[in-house]
C-alpha positions, 0 to 999 in steps of 0.5 A: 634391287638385285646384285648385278653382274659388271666386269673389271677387266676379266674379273667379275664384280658386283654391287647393287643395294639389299635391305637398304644396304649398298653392297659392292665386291669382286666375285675373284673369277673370270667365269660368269656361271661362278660369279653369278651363283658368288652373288646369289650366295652373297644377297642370300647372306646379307638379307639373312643378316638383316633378318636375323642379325650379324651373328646369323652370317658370321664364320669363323674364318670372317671372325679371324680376319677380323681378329688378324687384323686388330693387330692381335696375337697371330702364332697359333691362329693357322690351324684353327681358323679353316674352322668354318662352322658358323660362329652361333653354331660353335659350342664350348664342347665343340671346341674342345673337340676341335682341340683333340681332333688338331692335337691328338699326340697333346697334352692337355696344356697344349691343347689348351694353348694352341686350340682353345685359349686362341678360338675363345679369344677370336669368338670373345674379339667380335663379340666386342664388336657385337657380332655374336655372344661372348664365349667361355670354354672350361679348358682341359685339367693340366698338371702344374710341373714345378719349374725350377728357377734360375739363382745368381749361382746356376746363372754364375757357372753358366755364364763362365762357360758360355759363349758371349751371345749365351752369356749375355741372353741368360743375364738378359732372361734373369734380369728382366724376366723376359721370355726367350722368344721375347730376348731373341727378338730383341734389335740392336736399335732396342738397346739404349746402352748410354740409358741402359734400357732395352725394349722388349718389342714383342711379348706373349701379350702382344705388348711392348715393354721398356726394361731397365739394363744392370750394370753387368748385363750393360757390360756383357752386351756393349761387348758382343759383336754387331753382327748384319742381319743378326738381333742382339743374342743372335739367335733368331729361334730357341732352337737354334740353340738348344744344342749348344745350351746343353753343351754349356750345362754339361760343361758347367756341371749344373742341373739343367734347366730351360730358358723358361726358368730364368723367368721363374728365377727373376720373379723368385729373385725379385720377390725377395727384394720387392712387393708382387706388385712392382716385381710382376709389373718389372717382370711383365705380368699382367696378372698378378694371381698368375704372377704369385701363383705360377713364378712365385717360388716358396723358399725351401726352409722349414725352420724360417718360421722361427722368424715369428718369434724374431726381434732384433737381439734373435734376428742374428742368431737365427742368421748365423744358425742358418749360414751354419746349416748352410756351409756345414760348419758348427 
């Protein structure tokens, strides 16, 4: 039977039963001419979908409610879920349209991240749910920049002009390859200081991770302030401190780098100690392609292929070669 008009108070509701299905809702208006077309609109859509299908009804904007309310990553969905187009209209190229027409200034890496990569990933949520076909989107050619990485030396000279707060979230990033915005939202009741553990609450993958304190970063957080309403590093957003992360590299008279870097510097660090498969895991990658293919870094040293011909009586003396080089002695 058709939907029928009832009110709530001022507000117009629906409900009645179409193509067997009991449908019931607020229109959200007090006008009775607005609430009667809302369920016209609202019958017209459920018997397309018992026709057609689910995909034939779905927007965008119902698809990134959905994917909202899953719990799923959420810090680029703003701008991109008003895209009301039908979902079974939405094409790859569309898509990609949309990027540049959001993102006009960007480069391609941007694009990419805060365009595509998140309407791929709400289209992909409700095809697990069988609402409408999975999506694949050939993003944007980018060109790789090599970031350096954080060494024990840079985080040193660092640390010896920094702040106590600065001083702590660099060992934090070099320790556990932890993201900055991931350190910054680190809460004193994450820190197990007797454990010497700290979770790691929000990551870029929306998972939660424990990671393992040494013995110095034990040291250098048990001695920072609690201050109220502040997390452990104090900063709530890089940001909020770029300035005084330049003023520290200046004073230090080291290169500059990014905070991104200390993660590169745990996973070229960890490499050397450990198998890509604990480091990535330690460090929270998923991938470990992307772990080996992005954050590993290659040792700047031709001669290190001298190490094929190595055996335990040559072994030394390629060490002190390569200490010699090193420090300039002979």
């Amino acid at each position: 039977m058709p939907l029928k008009l009832h009110k709530r108070g001022k507000i117009w509701h629906y409900r009645g039963t179409v193509a067997g299905r009991r449908v019931r809702g607020s229109c959200k208006t007090t006008d009775q001419a607005i609430a009667a077309r809302t369920a016209a609109e609202i019958e017209a859509r459920e018997w397309k979908c018992s026709f057609d299908g689910p995909q034939a009804v779905l927007t965008f904007a119902q698809a990134a409610l959905m994917y909202r309310a899953a719990g799923k990553p959420t810090r680029f969905l703003d701008r991109i879920e008003d895209y009301c187009s039908l979902v079974k209209d939405i094409t790859p190229s569309a898509i990609k349209q949309m990027a540049m027409l959001l993102y006009p200034e960007a480069v391609a890496a941007t694009r990419n991240r805060q365009a595509i990569i998140p309407c791929q990933a709400i289209i992909n949520y409700a095809a697990e749910s069988e609402l409408c076909p999975y999506i694949r989107v050939k993003r944007f050619k980018t060109v790789k920049k090599i970031k350096p990485p954080f060494t024990l030396e840079w985080v040193n000279a660092f640390c010896a002009h920094a702040t106590p707060h600065l001083e702590a979230l660099v060992l934090f990033m070099f320790a556990t390859g932890a993201r900055v915005s991931e350190a910054l939202a680190v809460e004193w009741d994450h820190v197990d200081l007797q454990a010497a553990t700290a979770l790691i609450p929000r990551s870029k993958i929306g998972e939660q991770r424990l990671v393992n304190l040494p013995p110095r970063l034990v040291a250098a957080i048990a001695n920072l302030p609690r201050m109220p309403n502040r997390p452990v590093f104090f900063y709530r957003k890089r940001g909020d401190l770029h300035n005084k992360w330049d003023a520290i590299v200046k004073a230090a008279g080291i290169k500059r780098m990014t905070c991104h870097s200390g993660r590169h510097g745990f996973a070229t660090t960890a490499l050397k100690k450990l198998d890509p498969k604990t480091a990535a895991q330690l460090g929270g990658w998923k991938s470990i392609r992307l772990f080996m293919e992005t954050y590993a870094h290659a040792i700047d040293d031709i001669t290190l292929n001298n190490v094929v011909f190595d055996t335990p009586l040559t072994q030394s003396k390629h060490a002190n070669a390569r200490k010699a080089r090193k420090t300039g002695t002979s």
